[in-house]
N, C-alpha and C positions, 0 to 999 in steps of 0.2 A: 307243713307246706302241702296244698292242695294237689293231689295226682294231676297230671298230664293225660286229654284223652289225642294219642295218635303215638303211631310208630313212625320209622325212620320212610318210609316211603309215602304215607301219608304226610307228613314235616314238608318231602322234598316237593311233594303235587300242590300242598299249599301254597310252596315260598315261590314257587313259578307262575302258580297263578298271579297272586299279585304283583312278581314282579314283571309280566308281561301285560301286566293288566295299568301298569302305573301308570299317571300321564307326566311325565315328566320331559314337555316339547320345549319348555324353556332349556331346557339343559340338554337336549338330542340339537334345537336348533343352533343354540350359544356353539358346540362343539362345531356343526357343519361352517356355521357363519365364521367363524375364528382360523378355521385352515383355510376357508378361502380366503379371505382378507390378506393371512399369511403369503401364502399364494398369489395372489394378484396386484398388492401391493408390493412385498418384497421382488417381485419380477420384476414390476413397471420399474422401483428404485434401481435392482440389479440393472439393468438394460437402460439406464435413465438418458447414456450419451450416443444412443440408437435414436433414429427417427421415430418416434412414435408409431406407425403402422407395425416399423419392425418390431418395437419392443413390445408392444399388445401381441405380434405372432406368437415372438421366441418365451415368452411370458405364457402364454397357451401351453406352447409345444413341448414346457417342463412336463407334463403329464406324461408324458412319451417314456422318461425316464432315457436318454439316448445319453451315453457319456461323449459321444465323439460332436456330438451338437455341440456340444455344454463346452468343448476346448475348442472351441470355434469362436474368432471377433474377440480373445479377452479383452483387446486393447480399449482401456478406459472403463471395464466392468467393474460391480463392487466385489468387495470383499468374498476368499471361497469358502466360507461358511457361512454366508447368507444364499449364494448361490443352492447348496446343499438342502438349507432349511427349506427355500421354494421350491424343491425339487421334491423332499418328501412330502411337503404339505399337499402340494398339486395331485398324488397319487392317494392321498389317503383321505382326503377331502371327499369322493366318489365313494372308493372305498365303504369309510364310513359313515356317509350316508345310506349305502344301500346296509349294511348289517342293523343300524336303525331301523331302517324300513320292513325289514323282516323279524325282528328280535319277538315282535309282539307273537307273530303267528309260529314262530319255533319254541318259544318259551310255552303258549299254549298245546302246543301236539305234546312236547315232554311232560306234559303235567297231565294229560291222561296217557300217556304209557304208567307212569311213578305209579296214578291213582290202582292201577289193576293191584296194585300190592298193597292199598291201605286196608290199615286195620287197627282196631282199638279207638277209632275214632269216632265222632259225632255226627247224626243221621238226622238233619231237622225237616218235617215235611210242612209246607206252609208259605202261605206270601202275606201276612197280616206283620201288620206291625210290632207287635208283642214276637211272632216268629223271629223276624230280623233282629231284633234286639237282642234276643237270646242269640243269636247268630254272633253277632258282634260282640255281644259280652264272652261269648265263648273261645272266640280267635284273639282275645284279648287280654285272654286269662293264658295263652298257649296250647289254646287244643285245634288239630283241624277238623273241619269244619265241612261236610257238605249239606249244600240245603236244595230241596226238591221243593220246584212251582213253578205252576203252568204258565199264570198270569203278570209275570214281573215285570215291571217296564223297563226298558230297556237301560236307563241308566240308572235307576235304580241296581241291575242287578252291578254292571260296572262298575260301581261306588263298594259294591260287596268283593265285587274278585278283585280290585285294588287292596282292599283289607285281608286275604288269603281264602276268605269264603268260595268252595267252588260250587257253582251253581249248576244244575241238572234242569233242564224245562224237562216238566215230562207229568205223571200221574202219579202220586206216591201209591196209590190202591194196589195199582199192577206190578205183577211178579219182576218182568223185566227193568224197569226203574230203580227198584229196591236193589237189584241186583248191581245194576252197573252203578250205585252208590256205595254198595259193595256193605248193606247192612247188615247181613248175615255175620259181619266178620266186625260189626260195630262195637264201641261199649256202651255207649246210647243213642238210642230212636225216640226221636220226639214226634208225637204225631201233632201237631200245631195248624190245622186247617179250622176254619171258621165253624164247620159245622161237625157235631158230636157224631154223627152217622160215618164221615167220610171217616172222620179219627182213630173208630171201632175197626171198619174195615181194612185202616192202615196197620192197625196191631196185629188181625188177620190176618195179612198179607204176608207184613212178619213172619209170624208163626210157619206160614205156610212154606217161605222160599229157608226156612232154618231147617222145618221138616226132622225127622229123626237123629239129626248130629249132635253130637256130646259137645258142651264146650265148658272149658274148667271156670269160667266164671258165667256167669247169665249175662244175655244183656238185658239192659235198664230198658223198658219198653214204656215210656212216657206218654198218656194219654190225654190230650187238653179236654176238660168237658166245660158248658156253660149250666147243664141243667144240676140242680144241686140232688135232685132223685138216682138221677143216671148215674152221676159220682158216687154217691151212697152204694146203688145198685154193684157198678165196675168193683169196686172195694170187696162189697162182699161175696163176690164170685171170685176174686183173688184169692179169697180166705176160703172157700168152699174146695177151693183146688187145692190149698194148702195140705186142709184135710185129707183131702184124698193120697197124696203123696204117702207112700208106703215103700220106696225101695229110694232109701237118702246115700245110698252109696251113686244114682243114676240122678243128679239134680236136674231140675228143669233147664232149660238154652233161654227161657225168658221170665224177665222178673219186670214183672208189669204195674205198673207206676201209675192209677191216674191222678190227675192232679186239677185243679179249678185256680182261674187269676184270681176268684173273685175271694175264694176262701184264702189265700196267701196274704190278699191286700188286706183280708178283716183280720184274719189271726195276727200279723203285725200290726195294725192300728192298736189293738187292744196288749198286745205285750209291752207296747212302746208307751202307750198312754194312759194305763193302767194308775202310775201315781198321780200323775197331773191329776185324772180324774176321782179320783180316793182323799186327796187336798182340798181341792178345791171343796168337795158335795161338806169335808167338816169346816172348809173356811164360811161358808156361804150357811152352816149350824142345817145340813138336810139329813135326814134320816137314812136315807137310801141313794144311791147312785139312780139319774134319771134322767134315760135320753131320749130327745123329742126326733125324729126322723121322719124329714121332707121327701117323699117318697118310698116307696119298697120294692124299683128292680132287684134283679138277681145280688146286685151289690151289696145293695142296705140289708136282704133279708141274710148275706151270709155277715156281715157287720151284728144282727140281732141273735143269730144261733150263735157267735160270739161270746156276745155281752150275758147271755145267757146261761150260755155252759163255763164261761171263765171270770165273772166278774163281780164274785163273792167275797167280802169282807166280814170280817165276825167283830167290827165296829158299827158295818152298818144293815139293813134290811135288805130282804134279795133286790138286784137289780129289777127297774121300772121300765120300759117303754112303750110310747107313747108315737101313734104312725100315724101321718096325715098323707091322707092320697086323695085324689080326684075321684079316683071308684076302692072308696075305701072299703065296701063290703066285698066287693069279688078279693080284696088284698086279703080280707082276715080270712075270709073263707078256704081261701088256697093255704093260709097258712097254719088254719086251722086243723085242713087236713091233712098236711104233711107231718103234720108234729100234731097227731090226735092225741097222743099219751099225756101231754103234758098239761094235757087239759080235764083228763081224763079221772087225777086224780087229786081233789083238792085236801083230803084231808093230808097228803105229802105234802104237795105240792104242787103250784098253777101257774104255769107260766103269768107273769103281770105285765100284758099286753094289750094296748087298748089302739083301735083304729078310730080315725076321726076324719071326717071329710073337711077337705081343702083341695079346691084347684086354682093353683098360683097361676095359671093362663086367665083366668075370670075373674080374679079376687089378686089384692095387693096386701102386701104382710105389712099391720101396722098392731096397734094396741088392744084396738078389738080383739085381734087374734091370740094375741097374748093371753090377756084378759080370760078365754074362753079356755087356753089351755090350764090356765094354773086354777082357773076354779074345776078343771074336771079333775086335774092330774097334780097340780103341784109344781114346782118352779124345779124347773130344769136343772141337769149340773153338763152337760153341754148338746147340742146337735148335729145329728146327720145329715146333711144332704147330698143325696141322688137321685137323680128322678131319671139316667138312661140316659142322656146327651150332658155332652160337657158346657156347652154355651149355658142351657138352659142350668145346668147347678153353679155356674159360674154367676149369670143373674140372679138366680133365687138368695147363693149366700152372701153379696155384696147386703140385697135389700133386708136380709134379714140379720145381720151386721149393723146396718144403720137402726133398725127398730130394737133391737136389744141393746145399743148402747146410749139411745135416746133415754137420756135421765138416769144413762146405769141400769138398766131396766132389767136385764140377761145379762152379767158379766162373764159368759160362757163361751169353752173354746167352738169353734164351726167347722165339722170338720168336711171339707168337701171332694167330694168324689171327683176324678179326673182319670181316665184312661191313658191319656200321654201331656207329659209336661208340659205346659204354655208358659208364652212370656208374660200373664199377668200370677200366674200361680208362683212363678220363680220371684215376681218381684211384692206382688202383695197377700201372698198365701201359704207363708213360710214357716206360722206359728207367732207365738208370745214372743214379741221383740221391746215392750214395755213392761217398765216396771208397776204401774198401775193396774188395777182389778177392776178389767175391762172385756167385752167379747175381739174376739179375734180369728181370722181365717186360717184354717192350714188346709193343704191339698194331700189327698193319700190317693193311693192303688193304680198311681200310673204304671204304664207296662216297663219303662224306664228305670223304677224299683222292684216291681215283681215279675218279670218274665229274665229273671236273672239264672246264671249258669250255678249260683249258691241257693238257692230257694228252688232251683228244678231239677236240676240234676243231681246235686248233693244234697238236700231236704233239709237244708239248716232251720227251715223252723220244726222238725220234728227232732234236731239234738236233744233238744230238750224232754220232749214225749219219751225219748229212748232211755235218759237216765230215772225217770221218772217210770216207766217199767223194771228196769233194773233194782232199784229200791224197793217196789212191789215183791220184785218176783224172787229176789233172796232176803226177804224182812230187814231190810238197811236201817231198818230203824232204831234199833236200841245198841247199836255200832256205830264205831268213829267215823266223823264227817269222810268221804272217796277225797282221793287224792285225784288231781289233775287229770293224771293219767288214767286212771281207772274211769275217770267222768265221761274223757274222750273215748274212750275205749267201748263204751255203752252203747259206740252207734251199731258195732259188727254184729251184734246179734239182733238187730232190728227187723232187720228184713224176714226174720221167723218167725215174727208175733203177727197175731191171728190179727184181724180188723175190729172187732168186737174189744181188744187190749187199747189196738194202733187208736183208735177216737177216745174214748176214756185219758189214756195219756195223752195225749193231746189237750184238750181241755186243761189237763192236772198241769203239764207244762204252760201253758198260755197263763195260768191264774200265777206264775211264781210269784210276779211282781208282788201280785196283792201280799201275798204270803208275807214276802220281805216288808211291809207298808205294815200290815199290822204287826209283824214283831217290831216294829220301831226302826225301820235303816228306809237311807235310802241310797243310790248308787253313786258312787263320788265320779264328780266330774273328772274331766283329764286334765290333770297336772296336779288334782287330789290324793295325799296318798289315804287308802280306807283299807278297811278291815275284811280281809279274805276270807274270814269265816265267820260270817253270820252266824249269830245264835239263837232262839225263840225263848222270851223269860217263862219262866217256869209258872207262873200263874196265866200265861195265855195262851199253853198249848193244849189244855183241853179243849177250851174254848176256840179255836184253832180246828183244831181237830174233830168238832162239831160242826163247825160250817163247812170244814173241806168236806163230811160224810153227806151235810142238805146240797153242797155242789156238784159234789159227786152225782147223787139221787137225780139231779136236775138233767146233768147231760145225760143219763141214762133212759129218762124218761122223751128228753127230747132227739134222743137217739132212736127214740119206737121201741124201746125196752119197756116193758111193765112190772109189777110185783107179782110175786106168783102168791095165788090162791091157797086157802086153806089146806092142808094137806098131799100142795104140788111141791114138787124138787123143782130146782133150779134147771132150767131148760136151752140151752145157746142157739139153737134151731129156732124153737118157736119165741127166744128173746125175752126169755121169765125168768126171772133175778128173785135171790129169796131174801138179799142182803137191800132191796129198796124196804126200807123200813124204816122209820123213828129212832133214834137214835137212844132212845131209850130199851129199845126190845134188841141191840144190838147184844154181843157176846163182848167180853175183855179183847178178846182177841181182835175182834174186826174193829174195835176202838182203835187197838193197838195199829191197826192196818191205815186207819185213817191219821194216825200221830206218822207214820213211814211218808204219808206221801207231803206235809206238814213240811219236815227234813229234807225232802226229796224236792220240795218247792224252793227250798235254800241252796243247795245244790244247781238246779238248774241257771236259778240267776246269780251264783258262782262263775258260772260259764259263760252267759251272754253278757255280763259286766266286767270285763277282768281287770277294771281300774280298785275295785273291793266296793266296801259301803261304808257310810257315814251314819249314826244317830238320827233322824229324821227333826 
């Protein structure tokens, strides 16, 4: 069971918030309307053989509550327990109305006295949508919840402090904000603002109002970035501070977290869809996995450092991609030189990346286009598209949907990019709902599945990376498969491996599916029973273990890692590796190291399938 982030005073500021925040006038007016009626009708009844003016008085003047009225005229009144009933209703009818009328703003004052004492709770700064969501998935799962933003509309935020969310307007940058959120005393700070600068200077801020205090756990200091350098960058100054740490009896007050939507949505597309795509490229007899990608924002290119570091098979040739953009040369060149190394060194290995012009604003996708791609590149085994606005990929994959299934043409999944779920994505972009071998639409990386309290706060796509260092780092490999526990167990020493391990595993996690795909399984559906320990046959674990060492080489190379030079040692500073080599100049042992992560690829998807596997 997933921890709880809040204690008992946090719990209490939550549950006041929403429930002074509830609108619940049906049920405040139902009550007011019911005692009067009581009230007003049981009088006029009681008093029925009074003349009218008098019974409308003495029907009033039960409010008074007077007993010596009330023995007055019985003659011809009703019954003395209806008389009673009108007499409390009369008095409680006002009453509770006015405690109504005030509940909202008592319930709110108490819910900032409580907050002065929260702690262990959640600190989200941000009014973007991906923000809120995490917001709500977090008060959902039982954590509370405060969220800081300046610009909320107003019933937007009211929609949130109904659900226990308590909301701060303010500036997450500045000291006093953070404080009266009371982050210091958090167990996670999400910095969630739109831009990567404000983000940095919220971890800052952080840092600053925590200042010299010991606390026996860190807190989780959550950094959103869009740029994928910056990310890169944030990581390796994490791991530079790591280094520096030299007195582990005094641990750091913050354990700084950054994290990208874009790399979350790519890392799940590819662990999710990993067999589909390994099926299909041998139903359709292709040599190599090859995906054609309509556009390269920040999405698609973390979808390509994906497909690239995780989406090795040792049935087929390294993955292909093939990029159509409007300014196709500024696309390669940018990505050229973020990832120089991988270009850098053919006789390893060369990224197989080819940009091609296309602007779907000027030009319509029909067979021409086809035509053009499969005589440069070869017939696809499915598509990307993102080209930066949801409309706009929402058109491109309908039209390019119709021209791949014109005559069968592209029997290929389409997988399209969407920021937040729509209702045409929920109803026609669901994935393969037929049984025929046909192209078809699925929607991935809305903020709806990725800005989740399981993928941001707890890193559940790095469980995987964590068991997969674990197997590294004590040679798991010529040892009985981890038992459950020991799997789950892999995450607590995560948070101490350097960044330079943390991406390496990563990758090595992200590829298990394939792993499991080439030894022959694949994951039983639910209500399947499968087999919970995978095995790899014995004639395809070297060959296994050869591709995982050119997969290995590949993320390391697209990581800005290079080979070290003749006569250089192995370097982690200047990122010179002496084990990027041919798999032939390797040693038994680092054979041996690539057969551990092989096992260690079974293992992982031991854990994210727990239904077992089936025979493929």
């Amino acid at each position: 069971m997933a921890r709880r982030y809040a204690n008992v005073w946090s719990d209490a500021a939550s549950g006041l918030t929403a429930l002074s925040h509830t609108r619940a006038g049906v049920f405040r007016w139902g009550v007011v309307i019911l005692l009067t009626l009581i009230w007003i009708v049981g009088g006029l009844y009681y008093w029925r053989n009074q003349e009218l003016p008098e019974a409308i008085y003495r029907t009033i003047s039960a409010v008074g509550m007077w007993d010596e009225y009330f023995s007055i005229g019985q003659s011809g009144a009703g019954p003395a327990w209806l008389r009673e009933i009108v007499r409390y209703a009369a008095i409680a009818a006002p009453v509770i109305g006015l405690l109504f009328a005030f509940s909202g703003q008592l319930g709110r004052s108490l819910a900032r006295i409580f907050n002065l004492g929260a702690a262990h709770h959640v600190v989200i700064a941000g009014d973007s949508a991906a923000a809120l969501s995490l917001a709500l998935d977090c008060c959902k799962r039982g954590d509370a919840v405060i969220l800081i933003a300046e610009d909320l509309a107003v019933e937007t935020a009211l929609g949130l402090r109904r659900k226990g969310v308590i909301v701060l307007e303010g500036d997450a940058g500045q000291l006093e904000t953070l404080r009266a959120a009371r982050a210091n005393y958090a167990a996670h700070v999400v910095a969630f603002e739109p831009d990567d600068t404000e983000n940095l200077q919220i971890e800052a801020a952080v840092r600053r109002l925590i200042g010299g205090a010991r606390r026996r756990r860190p807190i989780g200091v959550h950094v959103a970035t869009r740029s994928s350098m910056l990310l890169k960058e944030a990581r390796e100054m994490r791991s530079a501070q790591m280094r520096k740490k030299t007195d582990k009896a005094a641990p750091s007050s913050i354990d700084p977290k950054p994290f990208s939507l874009e790399e979350i949505a790519a890392r799940a597309l590819v662990q999710k869809e990993s067999q589909t795509l390994l099926s299909l490229a041998q139903q359709l007899g292709q040599d190599r996995v090859h995906i054609v990608m309509f556009g390269f924002d920040a999405s698609a290119e973390a979808v390509a450092n994906a497909i690239l570091k995780s989406l090795w098979s040792a049935h087929f040739a390294p993955p292909r991609l093939t990029v159509l953009a409007p300014n196709h040369e500024a696309a390669e060149a940018g990505f050229r030189a973020r990832h120089r190394e991988a270009f850098a060194h053919p006789a390893l290995w060369s990224a197989d990346v080819a940009f091609m012009p296309f602007d779907w604003d000027a030009a319509s996708i029909g067979p021409e286009l086809l035509d053009t791609i499969e005589q440069a590149r070869g017939k696809p085994t499915a598509a990307i598209v993102s080209t930066g606005a949801d409309p706009g990929n929402i058109h491109l994959a309908i039209a390019l949907k119709r021209a791949c299934n014109h005559r069968n043409r592209w029997p290929i999944p389409i997988f399209m990019r969407e920021s937040s779920q729509s209702e045409f994505s929920q109803q026609y972009a669901k994935g393969d709902d037929t049984p025929e071998l046909d192209a078809y639409l699925q929607a991935f990386g809305a903020h709806q599945t990725t800005a989740t309290r399981r993928r941001i706060l707890e890193g559940a796509l790095d469980q995987g990376a964590a068991i997969a260092h674990e197997h590294y780092n004590k040679g798991l490999g010529q040892k009985d498969a981890m038992s459950m526990r020991e799997l789950q167990s892999a995450m607590k020493d995560w948070s101490d491996v350097l960044e330079t391990y943390r991406s390496a595993n990563r990758a090595a996690a992200d590829s298990a599916m394939v792993k499991l795909w080439d030894a022959g399984w694949r994951p039983a559906a639910k209500g399947e029973k499968g087999d919970t320990a995978p095995s790899v046959p014995a004639d395809m674990l070297e060959r296994m273990a050869q591709t995982e060492h050119d997969r290995w080489m590949a993320e390391r190379l697209m990581s800005g890692w290079r080979p070290t030079a003749e006569g250089e040692k192995r370097d982690n500073d200047l990122m010179a590796h002496d084990k990027i080599a041919p798999w032939g100049a390797l040693t038994e042992a680092d054979k041996n190291n690539d057969m551990v992560q092989v096992r260690a690829g079974l293992d992982v998807a031991r854990v994210m399938n727990p239904h077992g596997f089936l025979p493929r």
